[in-house]
C-alpha positions as CSV (number, residue, x, y, z in Angstrom):
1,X,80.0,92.9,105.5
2,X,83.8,94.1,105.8
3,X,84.9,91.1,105.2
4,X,83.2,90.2,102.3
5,X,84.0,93.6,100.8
6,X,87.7,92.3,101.0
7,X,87.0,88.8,99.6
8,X,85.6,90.6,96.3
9,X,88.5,93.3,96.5
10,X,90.9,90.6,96.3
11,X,89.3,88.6,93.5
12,X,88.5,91.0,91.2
13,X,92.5,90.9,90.4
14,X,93.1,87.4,91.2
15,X,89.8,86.5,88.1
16,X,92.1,88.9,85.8
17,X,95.0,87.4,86.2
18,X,93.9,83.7,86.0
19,X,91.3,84.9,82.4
20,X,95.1,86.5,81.3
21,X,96.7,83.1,81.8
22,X,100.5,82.6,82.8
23,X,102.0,84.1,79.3
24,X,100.6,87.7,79.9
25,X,103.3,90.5,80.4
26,X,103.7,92.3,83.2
27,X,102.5,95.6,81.6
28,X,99.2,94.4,80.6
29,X,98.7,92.5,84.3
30,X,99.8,96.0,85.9
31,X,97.2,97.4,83.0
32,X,94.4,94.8,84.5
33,X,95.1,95.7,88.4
34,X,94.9,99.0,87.7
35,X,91.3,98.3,85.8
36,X,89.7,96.5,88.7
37,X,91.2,99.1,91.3
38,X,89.6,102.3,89.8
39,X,86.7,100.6,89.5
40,X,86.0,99.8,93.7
41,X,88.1,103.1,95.0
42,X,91.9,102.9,95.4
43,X,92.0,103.6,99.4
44,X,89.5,100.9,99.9
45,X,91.8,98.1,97.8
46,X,94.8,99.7,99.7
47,X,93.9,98.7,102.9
48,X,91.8,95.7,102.0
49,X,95.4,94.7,100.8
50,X,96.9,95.5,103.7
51,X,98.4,98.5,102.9
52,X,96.9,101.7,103.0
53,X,99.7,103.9,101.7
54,X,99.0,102.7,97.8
55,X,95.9,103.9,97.4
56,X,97.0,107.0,95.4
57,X,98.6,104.6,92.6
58,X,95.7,102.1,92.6
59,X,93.0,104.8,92.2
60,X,95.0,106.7,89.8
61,X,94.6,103.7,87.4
62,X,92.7,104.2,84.1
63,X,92.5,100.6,82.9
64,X,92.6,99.1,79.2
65,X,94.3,99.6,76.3
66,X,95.6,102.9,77.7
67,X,96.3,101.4,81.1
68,X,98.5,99.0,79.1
69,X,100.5,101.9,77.4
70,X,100.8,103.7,80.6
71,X,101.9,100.2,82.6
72,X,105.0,100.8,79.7
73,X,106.0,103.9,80.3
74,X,106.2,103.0,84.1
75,X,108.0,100.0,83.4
76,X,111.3,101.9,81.6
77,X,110.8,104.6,84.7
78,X,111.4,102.0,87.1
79,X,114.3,100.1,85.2
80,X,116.0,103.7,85.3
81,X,115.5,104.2,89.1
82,X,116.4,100.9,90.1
83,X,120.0,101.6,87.7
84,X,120.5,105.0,89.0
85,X,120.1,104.0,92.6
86,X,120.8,100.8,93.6
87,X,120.0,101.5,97.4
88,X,116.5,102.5,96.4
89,X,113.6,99.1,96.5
90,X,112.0,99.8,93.0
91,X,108.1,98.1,92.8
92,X,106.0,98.3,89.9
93,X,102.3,98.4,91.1
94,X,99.6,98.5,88.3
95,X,100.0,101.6,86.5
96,X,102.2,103.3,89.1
97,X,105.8,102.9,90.7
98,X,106.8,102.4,94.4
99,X,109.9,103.8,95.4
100,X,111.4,103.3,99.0
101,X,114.7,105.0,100.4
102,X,115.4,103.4,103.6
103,X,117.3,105.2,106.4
104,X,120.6,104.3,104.7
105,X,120.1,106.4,101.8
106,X,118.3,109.2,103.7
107,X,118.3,110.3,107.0
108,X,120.4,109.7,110.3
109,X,118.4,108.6,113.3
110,X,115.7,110.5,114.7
111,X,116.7,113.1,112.1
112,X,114.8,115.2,109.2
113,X,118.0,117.1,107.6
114,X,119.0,115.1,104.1
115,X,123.0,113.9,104.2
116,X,125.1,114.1,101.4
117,X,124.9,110.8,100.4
118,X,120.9,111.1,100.2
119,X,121.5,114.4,98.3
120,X,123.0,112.8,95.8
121,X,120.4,110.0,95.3
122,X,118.0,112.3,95.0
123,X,119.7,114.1,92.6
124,X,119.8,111.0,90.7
125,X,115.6,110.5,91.1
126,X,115.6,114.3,90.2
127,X,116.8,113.8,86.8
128,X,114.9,111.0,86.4
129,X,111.9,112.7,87.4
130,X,112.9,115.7,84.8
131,X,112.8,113.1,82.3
132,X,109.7,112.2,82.4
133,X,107.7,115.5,83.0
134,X,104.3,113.2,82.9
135,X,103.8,112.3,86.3
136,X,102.9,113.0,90.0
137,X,104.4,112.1,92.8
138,X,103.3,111.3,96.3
139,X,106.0,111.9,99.1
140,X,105.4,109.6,102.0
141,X,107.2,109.9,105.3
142,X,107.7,106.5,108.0
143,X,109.2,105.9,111.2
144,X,110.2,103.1,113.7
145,X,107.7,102.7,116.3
146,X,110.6,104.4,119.5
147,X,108.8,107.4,120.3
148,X,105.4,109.3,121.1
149,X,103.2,108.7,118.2
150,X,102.5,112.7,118.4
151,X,106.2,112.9,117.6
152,X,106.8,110.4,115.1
153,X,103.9,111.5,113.2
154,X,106.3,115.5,113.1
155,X,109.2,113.8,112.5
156,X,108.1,111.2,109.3
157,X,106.1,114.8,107.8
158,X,109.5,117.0,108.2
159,X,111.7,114.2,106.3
160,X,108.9,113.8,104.3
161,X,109.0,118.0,103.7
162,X,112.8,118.2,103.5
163,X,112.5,115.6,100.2
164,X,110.0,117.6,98.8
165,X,112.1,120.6,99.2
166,X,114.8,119.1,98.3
167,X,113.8,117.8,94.8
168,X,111.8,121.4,94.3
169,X,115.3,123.0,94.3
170,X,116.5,120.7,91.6
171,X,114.1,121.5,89.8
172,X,111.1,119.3,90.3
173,X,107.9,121.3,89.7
174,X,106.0,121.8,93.2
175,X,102.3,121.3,91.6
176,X,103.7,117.7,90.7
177,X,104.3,116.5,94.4
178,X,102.1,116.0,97.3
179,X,103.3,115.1,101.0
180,X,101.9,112.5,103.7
181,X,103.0,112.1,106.9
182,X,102.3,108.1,108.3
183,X,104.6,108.4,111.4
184,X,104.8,104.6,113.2
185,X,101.3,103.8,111.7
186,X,102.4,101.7,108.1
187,X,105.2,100.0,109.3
188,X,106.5,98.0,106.3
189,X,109.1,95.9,108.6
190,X,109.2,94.3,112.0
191,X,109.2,97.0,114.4
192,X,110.5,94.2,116.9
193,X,114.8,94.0,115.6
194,X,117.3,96.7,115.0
195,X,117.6,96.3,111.2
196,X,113.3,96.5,111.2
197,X,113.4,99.3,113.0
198,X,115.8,101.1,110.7
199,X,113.8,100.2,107.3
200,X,111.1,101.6,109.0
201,X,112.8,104.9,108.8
202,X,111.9,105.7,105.4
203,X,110.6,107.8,102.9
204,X,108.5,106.7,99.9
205,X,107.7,107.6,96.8
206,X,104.4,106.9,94.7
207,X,104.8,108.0,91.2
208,X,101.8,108.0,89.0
209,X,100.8,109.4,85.7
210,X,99.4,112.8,85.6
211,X,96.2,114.2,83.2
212,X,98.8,114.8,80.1
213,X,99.8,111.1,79.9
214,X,96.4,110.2,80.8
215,X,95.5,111.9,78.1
216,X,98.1,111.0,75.6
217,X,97.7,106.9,76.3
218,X,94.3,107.0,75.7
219,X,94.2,108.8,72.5
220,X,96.7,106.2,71.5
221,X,94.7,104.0,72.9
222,X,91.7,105.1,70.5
223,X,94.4,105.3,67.5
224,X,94.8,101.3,67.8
């Protein structure tokens, strides 16, 4: 039964995209993803995909017309992140945005306390954020897979905390963030080599559009 509950997860997407064809933009395919993922359940088509941490940005999707117009918006969002922070990885997925800071950009080793350097990308994702008062934003903390799994689940929450603090005191209203702890269980890299181990010690974010611009794209949506 599971596993033809994933077959149909992942060709309800796949059917869009080949009824699309080839010349369709990337808003309106984010715009179409989004569409089939509300409709099934975001957590379900996040771990049917293989990854359970998108579920907030797949079942925040509203689908459409106004899915389209949201998918826009989140397209110039991401093309300011990805030019105000280099370091960050910057993924557009359906109607929401991915953003990952590594260890690099964040935290030393086994640590939860933001450096300077990481203070001062965040400042740059703060005034971004500012910017665009329309959206929520899902804080999600990762570790390697060294340590208890007790441990690492404390340690990827406090780094995930300290950002959320962080951003709060720049500003960033409080009601617009959540915070997840995943510990060693979503590794995104191969536990199994140094330079794995160290992507894995990450923090990422899931930015999605709040009720407002919910609101707005579908009355614009309706205005068409």
């Amino acid at each position: 039964m599971m596993n033809q509950l994933r077959k149909l997860l992942f060709a309800l997407p796949i059917a869009a995209f080949l009824i699309m064809g080839c010349n369709a933009t990337k808003t309106q395919k984010g715009a179409v993803i989004g569409g089939a993922a509300g409709a099934v359940g975001g957590t379900i088509i996040g771990k049917a995909a293989g990854n359970k941490t998108l579920g907030t940005i797949i079942g925040a999707a509203v689908g459409g017309t106004a899915g389209a117009i949201i998918g826009h918006d989140m397209d110039k969002q991401a093309e300011q992140i990805k030019k105000q922070i280099p370091g960050a990885k910057v993924e557009r997925v359906g109607e929401g945005i991915q953003v990952e800071f590594n260890e690099k950009i964040l935290f030393a080793f086994s640590k939860s306390d933001l450096s300077d350097s990481a203070k001062m990308n965040l400042d740059h994702l703060a005034k971004i954020l500012s910017d665009n008062p329309n959206t929520n934003i899902e804080i999600q903390g990762h570790t390697d897979s060294r340590g208890t799994e007790e441990y690492n689940m404390g340690l990827s929450l406090r780094r995930a905390n300290s950002v959320r603090d962080y951003l709060i005191s720049q500003g960033i209203d409080a009601d617009r963030m959540t915070v997840k702890g995943y510990g060693e269980t979503a590794p995104a890299y191969s536990n199994d080599t140094p330079e794995g181990m160290a992507k894995n010690r990450r923090v990422e974010f899931l930015i999605t559009a709040n009720d407002k611009m919910k609101a707005q794209a579908k009355s614009e949506a309706n205005n068409q």
